[in-house]
One Martini backbone bead per residue (centre of mass of N, CA, C, O) as a GRO file, in nm:
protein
   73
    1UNK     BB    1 -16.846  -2.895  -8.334
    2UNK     BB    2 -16.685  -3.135  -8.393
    3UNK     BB    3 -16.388  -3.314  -8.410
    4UNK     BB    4 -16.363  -3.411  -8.703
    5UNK     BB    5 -16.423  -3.078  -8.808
    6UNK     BB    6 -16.142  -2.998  -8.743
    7UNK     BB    7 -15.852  -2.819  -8.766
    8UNK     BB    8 -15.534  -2.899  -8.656
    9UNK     BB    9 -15.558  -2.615  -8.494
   10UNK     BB   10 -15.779  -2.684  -8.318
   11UNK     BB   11 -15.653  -2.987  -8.210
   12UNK     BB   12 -15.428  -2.823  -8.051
   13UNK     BB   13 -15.616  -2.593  -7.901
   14UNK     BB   14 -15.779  -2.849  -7.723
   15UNK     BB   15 -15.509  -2.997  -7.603
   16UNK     BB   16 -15.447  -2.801  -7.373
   17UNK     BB   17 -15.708  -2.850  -7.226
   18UNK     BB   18 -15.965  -2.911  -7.057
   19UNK     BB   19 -16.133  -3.049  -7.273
   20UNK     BB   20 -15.955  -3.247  -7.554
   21UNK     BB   21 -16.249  -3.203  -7.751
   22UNK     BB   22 -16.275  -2.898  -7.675
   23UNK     BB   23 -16.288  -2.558  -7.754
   24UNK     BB   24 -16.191  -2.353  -7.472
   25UNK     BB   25 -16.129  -2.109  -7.255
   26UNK     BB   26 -15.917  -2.252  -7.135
   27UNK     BB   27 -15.739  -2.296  -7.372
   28UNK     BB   28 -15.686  -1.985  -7.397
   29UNK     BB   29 -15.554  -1.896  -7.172
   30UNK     BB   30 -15.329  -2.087  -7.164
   31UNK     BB   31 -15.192  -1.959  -7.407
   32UNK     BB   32 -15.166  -1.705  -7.355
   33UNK     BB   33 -14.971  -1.783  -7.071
   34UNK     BB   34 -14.766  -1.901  -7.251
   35UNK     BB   35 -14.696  -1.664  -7.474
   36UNK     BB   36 -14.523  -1.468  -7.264
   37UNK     BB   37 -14.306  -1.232  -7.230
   38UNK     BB   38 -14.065  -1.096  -7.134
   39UNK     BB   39 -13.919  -0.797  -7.074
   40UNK     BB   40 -13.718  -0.567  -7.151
   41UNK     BB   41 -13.484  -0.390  -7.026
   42UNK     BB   42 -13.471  -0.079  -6.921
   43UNK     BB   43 -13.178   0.152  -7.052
   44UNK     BB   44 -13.298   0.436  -7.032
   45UNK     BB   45 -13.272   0.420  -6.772
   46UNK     BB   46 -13.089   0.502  -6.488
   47UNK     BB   47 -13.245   0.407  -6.240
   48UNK     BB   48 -13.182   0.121  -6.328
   49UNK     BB   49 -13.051  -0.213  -6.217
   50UNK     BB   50 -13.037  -0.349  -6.512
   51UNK     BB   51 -12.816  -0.133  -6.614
   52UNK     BB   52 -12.586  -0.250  -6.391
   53UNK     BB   53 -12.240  -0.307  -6.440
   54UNK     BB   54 -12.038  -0.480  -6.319
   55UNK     BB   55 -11.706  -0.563  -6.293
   56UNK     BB   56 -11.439  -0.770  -6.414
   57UNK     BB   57 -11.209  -1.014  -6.371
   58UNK     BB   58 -10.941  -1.078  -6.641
   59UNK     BB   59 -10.706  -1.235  -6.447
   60UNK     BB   60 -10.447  -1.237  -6.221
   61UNK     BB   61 -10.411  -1.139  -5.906
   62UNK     BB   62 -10.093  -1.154  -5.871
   63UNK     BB   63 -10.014  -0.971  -6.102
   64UNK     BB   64  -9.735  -0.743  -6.261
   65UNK     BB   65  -9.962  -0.541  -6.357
   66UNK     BB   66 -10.194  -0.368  -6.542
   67UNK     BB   67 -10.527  -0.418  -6.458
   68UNK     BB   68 -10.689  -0.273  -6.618
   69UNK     BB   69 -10.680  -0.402  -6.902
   70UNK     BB   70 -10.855  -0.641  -6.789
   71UNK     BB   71 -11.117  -0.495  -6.728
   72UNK     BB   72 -11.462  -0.540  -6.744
   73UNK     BB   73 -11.836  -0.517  -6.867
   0.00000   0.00000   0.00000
């Protein structure tokens, strides 16, 4: 098909990769690579090293009082 009688849409999906006037397996591809998502960490596992969060300290180190408070995850 022409590329005057592609629609929008199809003239976005051409200009992806070379030739930038016509629909290719190269420009699909493209996509797919594009818009892949990182998977979010399985929370699930306890054996999961993204599931450990250290300790943070949220305070003066030098103050005189209980710093449990202070503490945070």
């Amino acid at each position: 098909m022409p590329y005057s009688k592609y629609s929008p849409k199809q003239k976005r999906l051409a200009a992806v990769a070379a030739p930038r006037k016509k629909v290719t397996q190269a420009d699909i591809i493209a996509v797919k690579r594009k818009n892949k998502k990182p998977k979010p960490p399985d929370l699930t596992n306890p054996r999961s090293k993204k599931n450990i969060q250290k300790p943070v300290y949220r305070g003066n180190p030098n103050a005189r009082f209980n710093k449990k408070d202070y503490w945070t995850t």
